[in-house]
MARVEX-511263 format. One line per field, with one value per residue (C-alpha): residue number from 1; residue in one letter; x, y, z. Coordinates in Angstrom, 3 decimals. Example, Ala and Ser with C-alpha at 12.3 -4.5 7.8 and 13.67 -1.06 7.14 Angstrom:
resi <- (1 | 2)
resn <- (A | S)
X <- (12.300 | 13.670)
Y <- (-4.500 | -1.060)
Z <- (7.800 | 7.140)
END
This chain:
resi <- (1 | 2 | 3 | 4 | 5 | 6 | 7 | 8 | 9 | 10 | 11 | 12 | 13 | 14 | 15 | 16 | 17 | 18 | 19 | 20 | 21 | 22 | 23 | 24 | 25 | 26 | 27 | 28 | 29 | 30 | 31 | 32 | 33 | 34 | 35 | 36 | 37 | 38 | 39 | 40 | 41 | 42 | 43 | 44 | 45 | 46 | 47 | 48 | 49 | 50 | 51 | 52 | 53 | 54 | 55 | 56 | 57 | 58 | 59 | 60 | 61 | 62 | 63 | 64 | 65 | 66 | 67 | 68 | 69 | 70 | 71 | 72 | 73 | 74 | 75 | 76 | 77 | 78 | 79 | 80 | 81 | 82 | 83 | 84 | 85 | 86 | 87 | 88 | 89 | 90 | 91 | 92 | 93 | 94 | 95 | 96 | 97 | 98 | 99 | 100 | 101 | 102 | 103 | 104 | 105 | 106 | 107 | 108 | 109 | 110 | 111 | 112 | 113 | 114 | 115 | 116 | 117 | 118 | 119 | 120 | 121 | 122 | 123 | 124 | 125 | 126 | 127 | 128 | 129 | 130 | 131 | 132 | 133 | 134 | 135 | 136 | 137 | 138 | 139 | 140 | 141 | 142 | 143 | 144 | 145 | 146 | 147 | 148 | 149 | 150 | 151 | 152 | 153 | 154 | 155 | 156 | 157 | 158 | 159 | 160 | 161 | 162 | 163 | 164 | 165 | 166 | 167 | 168 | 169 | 170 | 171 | 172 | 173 | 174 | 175 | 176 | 177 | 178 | 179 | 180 | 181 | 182 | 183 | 184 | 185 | 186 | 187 | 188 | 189 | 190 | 191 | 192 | 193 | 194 | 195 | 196 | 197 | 198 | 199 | 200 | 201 | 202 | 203 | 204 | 205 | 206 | 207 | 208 | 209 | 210 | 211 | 212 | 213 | 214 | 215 | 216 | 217 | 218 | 219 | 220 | 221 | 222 | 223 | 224 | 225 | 226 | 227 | 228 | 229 | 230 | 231 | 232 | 233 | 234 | 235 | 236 | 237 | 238 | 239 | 240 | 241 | 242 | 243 | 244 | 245 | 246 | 247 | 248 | 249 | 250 | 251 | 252 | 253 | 254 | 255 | 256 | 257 | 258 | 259 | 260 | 261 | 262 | 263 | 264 | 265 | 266 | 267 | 268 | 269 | 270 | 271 | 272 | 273 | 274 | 275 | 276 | 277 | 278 | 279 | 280 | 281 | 282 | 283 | 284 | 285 | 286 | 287 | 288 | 289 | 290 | 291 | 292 | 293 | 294 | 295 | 296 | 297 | 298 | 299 | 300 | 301 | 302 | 303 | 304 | 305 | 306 | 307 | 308 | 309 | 310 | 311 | 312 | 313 | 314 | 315 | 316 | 317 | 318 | 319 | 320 | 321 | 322 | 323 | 324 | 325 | 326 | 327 | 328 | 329 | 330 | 331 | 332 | 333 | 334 | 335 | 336 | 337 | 338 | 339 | 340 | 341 | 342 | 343 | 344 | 345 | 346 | 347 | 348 | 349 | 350 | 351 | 352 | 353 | 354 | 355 | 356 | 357 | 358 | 359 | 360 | 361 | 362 | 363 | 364 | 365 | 366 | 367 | 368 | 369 | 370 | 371 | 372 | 373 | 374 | 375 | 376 | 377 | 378)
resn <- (X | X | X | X | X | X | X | X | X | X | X | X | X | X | X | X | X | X | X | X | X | X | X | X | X | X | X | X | X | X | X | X | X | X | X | X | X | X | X | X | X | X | X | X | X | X | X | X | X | X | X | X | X | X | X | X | X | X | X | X | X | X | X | X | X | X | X | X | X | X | X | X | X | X | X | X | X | X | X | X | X | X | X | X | X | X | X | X | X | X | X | X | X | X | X | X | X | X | X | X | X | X | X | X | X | X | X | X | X | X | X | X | X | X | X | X | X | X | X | X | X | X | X | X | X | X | X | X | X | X | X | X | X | X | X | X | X | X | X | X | X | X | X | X | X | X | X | X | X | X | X | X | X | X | X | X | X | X | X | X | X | X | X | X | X | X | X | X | X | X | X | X | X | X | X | X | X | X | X | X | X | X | X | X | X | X | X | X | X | X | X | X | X | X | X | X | X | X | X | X | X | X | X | X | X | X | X | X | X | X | X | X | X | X | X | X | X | X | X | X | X | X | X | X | X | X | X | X | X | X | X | X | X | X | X | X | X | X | X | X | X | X | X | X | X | X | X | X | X | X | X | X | X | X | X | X | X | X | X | X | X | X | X | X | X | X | X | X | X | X | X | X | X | X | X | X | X | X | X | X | X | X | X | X | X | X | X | X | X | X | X | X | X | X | X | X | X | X | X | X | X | X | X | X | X | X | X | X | X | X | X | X | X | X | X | X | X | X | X | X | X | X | X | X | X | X | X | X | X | X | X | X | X | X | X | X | X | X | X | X | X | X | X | X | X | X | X | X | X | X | X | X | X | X | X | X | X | X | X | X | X | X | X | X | X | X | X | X | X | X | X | X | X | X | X | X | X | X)
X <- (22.608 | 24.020 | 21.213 | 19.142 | 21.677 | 21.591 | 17.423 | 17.980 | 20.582 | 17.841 | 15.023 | 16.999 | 18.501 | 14.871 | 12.919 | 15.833 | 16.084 | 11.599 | 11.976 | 14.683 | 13.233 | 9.536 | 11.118 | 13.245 | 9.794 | 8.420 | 11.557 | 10.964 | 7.786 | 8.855 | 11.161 | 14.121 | 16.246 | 15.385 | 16.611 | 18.683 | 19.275 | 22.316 | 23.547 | 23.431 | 27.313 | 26.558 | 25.052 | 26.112 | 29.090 | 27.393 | 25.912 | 23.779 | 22.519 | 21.580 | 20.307 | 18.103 | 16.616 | 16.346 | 14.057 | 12.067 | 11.587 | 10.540 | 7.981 | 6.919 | 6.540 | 4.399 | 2.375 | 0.901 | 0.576 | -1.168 | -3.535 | -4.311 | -4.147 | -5.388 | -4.205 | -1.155 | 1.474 | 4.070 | 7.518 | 7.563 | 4.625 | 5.729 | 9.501 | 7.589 | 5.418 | 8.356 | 11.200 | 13.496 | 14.645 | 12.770 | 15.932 | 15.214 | 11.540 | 12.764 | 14.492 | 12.242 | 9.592 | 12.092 | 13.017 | 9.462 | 8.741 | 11.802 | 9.805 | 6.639 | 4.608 | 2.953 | 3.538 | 3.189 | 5.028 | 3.922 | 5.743 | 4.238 | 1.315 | 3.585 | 3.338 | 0.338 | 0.053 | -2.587 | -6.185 | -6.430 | -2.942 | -3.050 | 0.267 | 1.072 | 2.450 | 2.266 | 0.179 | -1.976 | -2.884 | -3.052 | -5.761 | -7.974 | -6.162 | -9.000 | -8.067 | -6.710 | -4.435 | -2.873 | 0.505 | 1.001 | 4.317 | 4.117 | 6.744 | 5.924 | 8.169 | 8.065 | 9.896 | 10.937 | 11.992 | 8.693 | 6.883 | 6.964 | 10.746 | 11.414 | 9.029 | 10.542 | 13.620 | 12.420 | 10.694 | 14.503 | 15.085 | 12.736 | 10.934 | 7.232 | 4.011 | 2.207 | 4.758 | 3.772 | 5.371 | 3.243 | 4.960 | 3.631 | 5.970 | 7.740 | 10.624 | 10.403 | 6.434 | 6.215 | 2.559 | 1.154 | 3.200 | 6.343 | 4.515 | 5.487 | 3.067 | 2.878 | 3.414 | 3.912 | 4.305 | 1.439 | -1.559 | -1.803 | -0.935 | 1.395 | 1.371 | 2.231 | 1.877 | 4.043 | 2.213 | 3.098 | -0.057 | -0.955 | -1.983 | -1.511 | 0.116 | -3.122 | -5.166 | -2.543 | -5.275 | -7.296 | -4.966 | -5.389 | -9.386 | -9.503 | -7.539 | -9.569 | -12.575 | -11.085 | -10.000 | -13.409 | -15.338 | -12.563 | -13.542 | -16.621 | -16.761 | -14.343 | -15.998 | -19.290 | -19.029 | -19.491 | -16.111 | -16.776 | -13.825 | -12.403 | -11.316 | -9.218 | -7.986 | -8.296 | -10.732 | -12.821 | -14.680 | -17.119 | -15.037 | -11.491 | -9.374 | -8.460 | -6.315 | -4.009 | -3.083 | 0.228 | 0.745 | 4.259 | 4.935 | 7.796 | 6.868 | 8.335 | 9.402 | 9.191 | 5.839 | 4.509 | 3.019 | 3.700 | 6.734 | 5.841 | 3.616 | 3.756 | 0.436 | 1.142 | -1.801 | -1.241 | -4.353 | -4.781 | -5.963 | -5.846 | -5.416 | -1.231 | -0.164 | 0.061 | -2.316 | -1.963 | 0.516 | -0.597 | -0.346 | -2.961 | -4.685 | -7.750 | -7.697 | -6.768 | -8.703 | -8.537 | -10.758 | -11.430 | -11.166 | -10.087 | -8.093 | -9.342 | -7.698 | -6.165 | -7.904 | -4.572 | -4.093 | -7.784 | -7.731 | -5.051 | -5.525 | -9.355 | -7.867 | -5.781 | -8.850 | -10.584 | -7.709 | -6.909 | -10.205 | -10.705 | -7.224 | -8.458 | -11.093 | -9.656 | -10.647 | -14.295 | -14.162 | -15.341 | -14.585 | -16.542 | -19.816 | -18.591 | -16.059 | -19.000 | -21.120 | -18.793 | -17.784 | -17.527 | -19.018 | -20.969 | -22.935 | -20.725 | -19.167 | -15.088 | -12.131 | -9.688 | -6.181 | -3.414 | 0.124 | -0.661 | -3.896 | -7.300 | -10.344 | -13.844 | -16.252 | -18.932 | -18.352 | -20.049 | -18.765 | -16.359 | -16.251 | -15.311 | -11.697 | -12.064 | -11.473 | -13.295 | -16.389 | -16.387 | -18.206 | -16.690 | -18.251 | -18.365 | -20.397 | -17.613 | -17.605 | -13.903 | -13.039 | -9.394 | -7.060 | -4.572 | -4.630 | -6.451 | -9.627 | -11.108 | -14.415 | -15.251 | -16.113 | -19.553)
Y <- (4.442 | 2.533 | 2.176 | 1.214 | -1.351 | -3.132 | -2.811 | -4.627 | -7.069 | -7.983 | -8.432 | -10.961 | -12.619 | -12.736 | -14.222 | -17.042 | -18.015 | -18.033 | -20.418 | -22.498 | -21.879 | -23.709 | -26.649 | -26.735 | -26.480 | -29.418 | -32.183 | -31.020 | -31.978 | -35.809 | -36.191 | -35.691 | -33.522 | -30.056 | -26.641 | -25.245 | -21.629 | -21.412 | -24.231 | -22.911 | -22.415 | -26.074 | -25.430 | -21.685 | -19.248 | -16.581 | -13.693 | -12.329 | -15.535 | -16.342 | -13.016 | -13.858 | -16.754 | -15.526 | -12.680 | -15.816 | -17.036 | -14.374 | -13.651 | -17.010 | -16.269 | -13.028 | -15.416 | -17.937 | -15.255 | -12.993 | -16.449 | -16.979 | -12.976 | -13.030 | -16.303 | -17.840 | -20.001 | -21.921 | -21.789 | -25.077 | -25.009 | -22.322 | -24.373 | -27.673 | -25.594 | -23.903 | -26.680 | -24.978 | -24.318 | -22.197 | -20.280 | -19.503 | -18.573 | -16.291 | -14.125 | -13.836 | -12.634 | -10.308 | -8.864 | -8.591 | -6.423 | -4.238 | -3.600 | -2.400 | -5.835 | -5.428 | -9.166 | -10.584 | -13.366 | -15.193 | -18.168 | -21.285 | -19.684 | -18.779 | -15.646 | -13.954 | -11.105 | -8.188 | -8.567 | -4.944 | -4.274 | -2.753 | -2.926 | -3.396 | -6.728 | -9.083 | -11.840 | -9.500 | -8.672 | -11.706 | -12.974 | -10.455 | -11.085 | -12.548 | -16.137 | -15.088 | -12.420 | -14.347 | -14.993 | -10.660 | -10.556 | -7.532 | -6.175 | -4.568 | -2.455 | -0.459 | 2.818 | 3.732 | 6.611 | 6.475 | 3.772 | 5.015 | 5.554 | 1.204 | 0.494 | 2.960 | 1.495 | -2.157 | -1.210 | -0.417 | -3.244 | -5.088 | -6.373 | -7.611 | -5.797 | -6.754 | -6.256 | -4.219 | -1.878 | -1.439 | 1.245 | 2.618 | 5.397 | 7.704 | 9.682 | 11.574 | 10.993 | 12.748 | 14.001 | 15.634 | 18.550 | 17.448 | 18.539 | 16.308 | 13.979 | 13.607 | 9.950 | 9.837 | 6.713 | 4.662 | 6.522 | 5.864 | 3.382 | 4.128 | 1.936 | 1.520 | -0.990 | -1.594 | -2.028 | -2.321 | -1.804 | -2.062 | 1.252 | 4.656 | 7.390 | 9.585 | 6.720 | 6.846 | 9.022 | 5.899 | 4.235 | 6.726 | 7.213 | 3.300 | 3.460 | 6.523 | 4.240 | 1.180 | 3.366 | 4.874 | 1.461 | 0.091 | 3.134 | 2.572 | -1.359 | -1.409 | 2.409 | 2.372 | 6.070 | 6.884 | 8.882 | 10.815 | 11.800 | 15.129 | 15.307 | 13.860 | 11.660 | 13.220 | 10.821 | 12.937 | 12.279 | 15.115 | 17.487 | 16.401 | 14.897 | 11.076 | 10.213 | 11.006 | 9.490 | 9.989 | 8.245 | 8.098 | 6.429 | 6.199 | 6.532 | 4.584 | 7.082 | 4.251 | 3.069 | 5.976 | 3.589 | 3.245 | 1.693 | 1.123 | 2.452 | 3.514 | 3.792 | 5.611 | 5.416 | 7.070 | 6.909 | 8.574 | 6.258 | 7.727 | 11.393 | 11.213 | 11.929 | 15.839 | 15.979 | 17.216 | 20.108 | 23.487 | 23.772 | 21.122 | 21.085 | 22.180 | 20.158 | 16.528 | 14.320 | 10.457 | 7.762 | 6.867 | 8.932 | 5.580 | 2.721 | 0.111 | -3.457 | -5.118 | -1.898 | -0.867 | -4.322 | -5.074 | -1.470 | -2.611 | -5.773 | -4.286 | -1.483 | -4.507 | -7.001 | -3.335 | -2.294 | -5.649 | -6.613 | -3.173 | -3.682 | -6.568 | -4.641 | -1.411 | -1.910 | -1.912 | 1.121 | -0.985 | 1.841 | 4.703 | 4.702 | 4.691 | 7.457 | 9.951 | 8.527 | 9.766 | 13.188 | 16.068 | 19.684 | 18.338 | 21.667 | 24.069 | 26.888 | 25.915 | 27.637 | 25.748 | 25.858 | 25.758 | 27.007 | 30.304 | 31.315 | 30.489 | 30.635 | 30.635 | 27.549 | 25.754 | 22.129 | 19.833 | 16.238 | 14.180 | 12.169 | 8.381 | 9.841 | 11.098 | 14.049 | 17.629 | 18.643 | 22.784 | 26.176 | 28.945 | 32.394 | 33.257 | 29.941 | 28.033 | 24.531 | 22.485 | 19.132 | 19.095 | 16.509 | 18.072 | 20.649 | 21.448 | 22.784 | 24.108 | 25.228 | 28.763 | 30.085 | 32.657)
Z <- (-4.271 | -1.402 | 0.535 | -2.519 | -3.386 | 0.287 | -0.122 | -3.030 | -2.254 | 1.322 | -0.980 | -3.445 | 0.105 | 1.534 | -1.483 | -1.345 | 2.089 | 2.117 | -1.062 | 1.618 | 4.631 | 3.019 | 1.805 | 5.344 | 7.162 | 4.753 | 5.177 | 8.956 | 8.664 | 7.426 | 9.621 | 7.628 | 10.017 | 12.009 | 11.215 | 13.854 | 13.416 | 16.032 | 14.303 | 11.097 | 10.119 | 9.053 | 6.097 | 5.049 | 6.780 | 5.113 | 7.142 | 5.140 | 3.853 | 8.004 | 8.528 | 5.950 | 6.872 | 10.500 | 8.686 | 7.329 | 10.195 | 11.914 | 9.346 | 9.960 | 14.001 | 13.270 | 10.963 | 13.353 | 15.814 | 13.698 | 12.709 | 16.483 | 17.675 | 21.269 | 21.722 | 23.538 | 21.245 | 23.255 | 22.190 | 22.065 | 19.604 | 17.530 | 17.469 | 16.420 | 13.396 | 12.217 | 12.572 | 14.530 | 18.365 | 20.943 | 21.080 | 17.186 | 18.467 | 21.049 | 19.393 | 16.662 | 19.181 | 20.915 | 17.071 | 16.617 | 20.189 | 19.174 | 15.804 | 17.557 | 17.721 | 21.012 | 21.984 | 25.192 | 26.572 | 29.882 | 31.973 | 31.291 | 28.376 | 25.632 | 23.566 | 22.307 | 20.019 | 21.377 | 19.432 | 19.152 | 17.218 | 13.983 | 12.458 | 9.183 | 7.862 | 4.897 | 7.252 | 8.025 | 4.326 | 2.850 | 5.351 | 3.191 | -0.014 | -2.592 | -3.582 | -6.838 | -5.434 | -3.261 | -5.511 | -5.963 | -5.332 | -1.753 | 0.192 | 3.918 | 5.496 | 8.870 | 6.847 | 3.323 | 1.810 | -0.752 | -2.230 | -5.520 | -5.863 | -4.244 | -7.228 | -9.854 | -9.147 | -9.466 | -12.782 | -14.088 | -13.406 | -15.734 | -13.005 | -13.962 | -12.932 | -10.052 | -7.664 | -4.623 | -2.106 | 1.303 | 4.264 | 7.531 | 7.033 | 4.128 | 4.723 | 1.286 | 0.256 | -2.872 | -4.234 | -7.508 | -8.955 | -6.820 | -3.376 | -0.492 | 0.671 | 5.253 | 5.688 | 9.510 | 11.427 | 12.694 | 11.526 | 7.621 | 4.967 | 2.055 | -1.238 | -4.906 | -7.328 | -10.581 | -14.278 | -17.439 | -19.444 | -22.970 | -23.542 | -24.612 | -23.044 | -23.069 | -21.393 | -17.792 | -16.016 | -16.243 | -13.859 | -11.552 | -11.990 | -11.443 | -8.271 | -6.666 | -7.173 | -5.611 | -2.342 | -1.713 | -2.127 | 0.190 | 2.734 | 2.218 | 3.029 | 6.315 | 7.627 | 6.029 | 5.259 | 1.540 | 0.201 | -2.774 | -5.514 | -6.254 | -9.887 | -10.818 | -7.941 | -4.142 | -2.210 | 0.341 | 3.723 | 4.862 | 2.909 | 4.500 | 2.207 | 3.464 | 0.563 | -2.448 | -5.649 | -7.692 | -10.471 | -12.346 | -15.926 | -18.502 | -21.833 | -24.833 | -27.607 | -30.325 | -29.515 | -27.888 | -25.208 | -21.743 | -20.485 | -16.584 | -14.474 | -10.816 | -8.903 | -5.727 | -2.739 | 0.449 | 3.118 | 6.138 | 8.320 | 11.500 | 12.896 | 13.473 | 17.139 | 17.384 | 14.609 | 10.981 | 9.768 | 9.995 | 6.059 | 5.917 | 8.889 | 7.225 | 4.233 | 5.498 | 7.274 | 8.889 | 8.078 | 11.575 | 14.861 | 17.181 | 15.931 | 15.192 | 15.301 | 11.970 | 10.174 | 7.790 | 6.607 | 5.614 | 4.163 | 1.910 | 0.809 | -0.148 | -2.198 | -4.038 | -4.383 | -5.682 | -7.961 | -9.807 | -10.889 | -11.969 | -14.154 | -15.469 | -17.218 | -18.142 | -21.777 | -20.395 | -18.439 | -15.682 | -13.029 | -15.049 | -13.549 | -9.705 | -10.445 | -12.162 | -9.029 | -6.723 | -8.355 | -5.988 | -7.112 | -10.285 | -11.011 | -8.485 | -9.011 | -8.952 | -10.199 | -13.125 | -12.096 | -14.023 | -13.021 | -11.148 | -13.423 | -11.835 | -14.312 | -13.253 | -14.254 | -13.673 | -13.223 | -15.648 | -14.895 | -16.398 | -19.642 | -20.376 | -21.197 | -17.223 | -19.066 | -16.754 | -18.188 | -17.777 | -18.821 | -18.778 | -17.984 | -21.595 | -22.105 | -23.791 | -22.697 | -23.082 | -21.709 | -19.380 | -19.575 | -16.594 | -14.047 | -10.821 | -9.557 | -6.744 | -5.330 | -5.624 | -2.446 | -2.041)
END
């Protein structure tokens, strides 16, 4: 609860000084006087408060780099952009090395952030933002314990849908059935997104449905590789899985509606260092085999642009055709699981309700809400 609470109370402290820190940058901009971050007792003796606004600006610094990547900034540059001192720059750079950023700084050039990076950060993902997602409300972070629970929490909170939680890392990823999800550092992208739809509790597998199509045309437009869908929500790459879906919802008991949902997204990007645990070394699967600069970022920010617009539409069943498209083992032999039973089947499809279409041995035929399935093997 702690360390929830001081997540919290950075979040509030870092939305505030932004909001300042724009309107700073602005009357800097006229003339009116120049922020001065060593200087900055002036205006407020509290610490959190300038922490905060030293965050700003260093999300400001990673901005402009990140907008000229490969390039050389002066400090003097960066200073004049931003409205404060080259000291300010300076240690916003060295905060940023210490975070991973592979910056380089040279004498008399400035400081330049490598072309080739691919590190997750909000600049990054806004550059591929569409124009009309450019006001989501997204949080990056280096580490968190799991998306889904910052989100959960906000939810609790009464805070409106939209908001987004983007990681490099999870300490406690959490998949379907309460299996843990690998989220190592570096090599994939972790992300959920908070709604509060209009809609009934037996329509949530929609959200997930929707979101399995969004990752695999994302995969498919920054890899041109074509990821097909295991039902209901695994995306798959030349039968390795490259991604997993959990979605979590509270349920009103008066209107029997949802309350909130959380759509959790984890992708694996790239093979992690050591490769993948012996437990699912022969099930998972990266995207790419080399990295590839900026690649996380645009991965995101496609998924978004993918997710949103299909949101917008649920009521159309927008996403339907691409999911059936992409449905893995249409016609094969699988096995229905549920708990510990496995029951032969024949894989039919999927309905409009992305409800499984099976027959059974006996030639009944039943439509499957929940569960798991896999393929039967000769």
């Amino acid at each position: 609860l702690y360390n929830i609470a001081v997540q919290n109370a950075n979040i509030i402290i870092r939305h505030f000084a932004q909001f300042f820190l724009n309107g700073f940058l602005m009357w800097s901009r006229l003339g009116i006087f120049r922020v001065r971050v060593e200087h900055f007792d002036l205006l407020c003796y509290n610490y959190l408060i300038k922490e905060a606004f030293f965050m700003a600006i260093k999300d400001k610094v990673l901005e402009l780099l990140d907008d000229n990547k490969g390039k050389y900034l002066s400090g003097e540059q960066l200073a004049d952009t931003l409205g404060c001192t080259r000291g300010a720059v300076w240690k916003a750079v060295k905060a940023l090395q210490e975070n991973g950023y592979p910056i380089s700084a040279v004498t008399n050039k400035g400081y330049s952030l490598d072309e080739n990076t691919d590190i997750l950060s909000l600049a990054g993902i806004k550059k591929y933002l569409d124009p009309d997602r450019q006001g989501l409300e997204i949080e990056v972070y280096k580490e968190v314990s799991s998306t889904n629970l910052v989100l959960k929490d906000y939810a609790n909170q009464g805070v409106p849908e939209g908001r987004i939680v983007i990681a490099g890392m999870q300490t406690q990823g959490r998949g379907r059935l309460g299996r843990s999800f690998f989220s190592p550092s570096d090599s994939g992208l972790y992300m959920s997104i908070l709604l509060r739809p209009d809609m009934a509790a037996a329509d949530a597998v929609k959200i997930t449905t929707a979101a399995a199509v969004s990752v695999a045309l994302a995969v498919e437009k920054v890899s041109d590789q074509k990821p097909d869908i295991k039902w209901v929500n695994d995306i798959y790459i030349n039968g390795r899985k490259i991604c997993g879906i959990l979605t979590e919802a509270s349920f009103s008991m008066e209107s029997g509606g949802l309350d909130y949902a959380v759509l959790g997204i984890g992708v694996n990007t790239y093979e992690p260092e050591g490769g993948f645990p012996e437990a699912i070394r022969d099930i998972a699967g990266p995207i790419f085999h080399e990295r590839k600069s900026d690649m996380r970022n645009r991965i995101a920010a496609e998924i978004i642009n993918n997710f949103m617009r299909l949101y917008d539409s649920f009521e159309e069943n927008s996403f339907y055709p691409e999911y059936r498209k992409r449905l893995l083992w249409v016609g094969e032999k699988i096995n229905v699981i549920r708990g510990s039973e496995k029951t032969p089947a024949t894989m039919l499809g999927a309905d409009e309700d992305c409800r499984l279409h099976v027959r059974y041995e006996d030639g009944r035929e039943e439509y499957i809400s929940s569960g798991e399935i896999s393929i039967r093997k000769a």
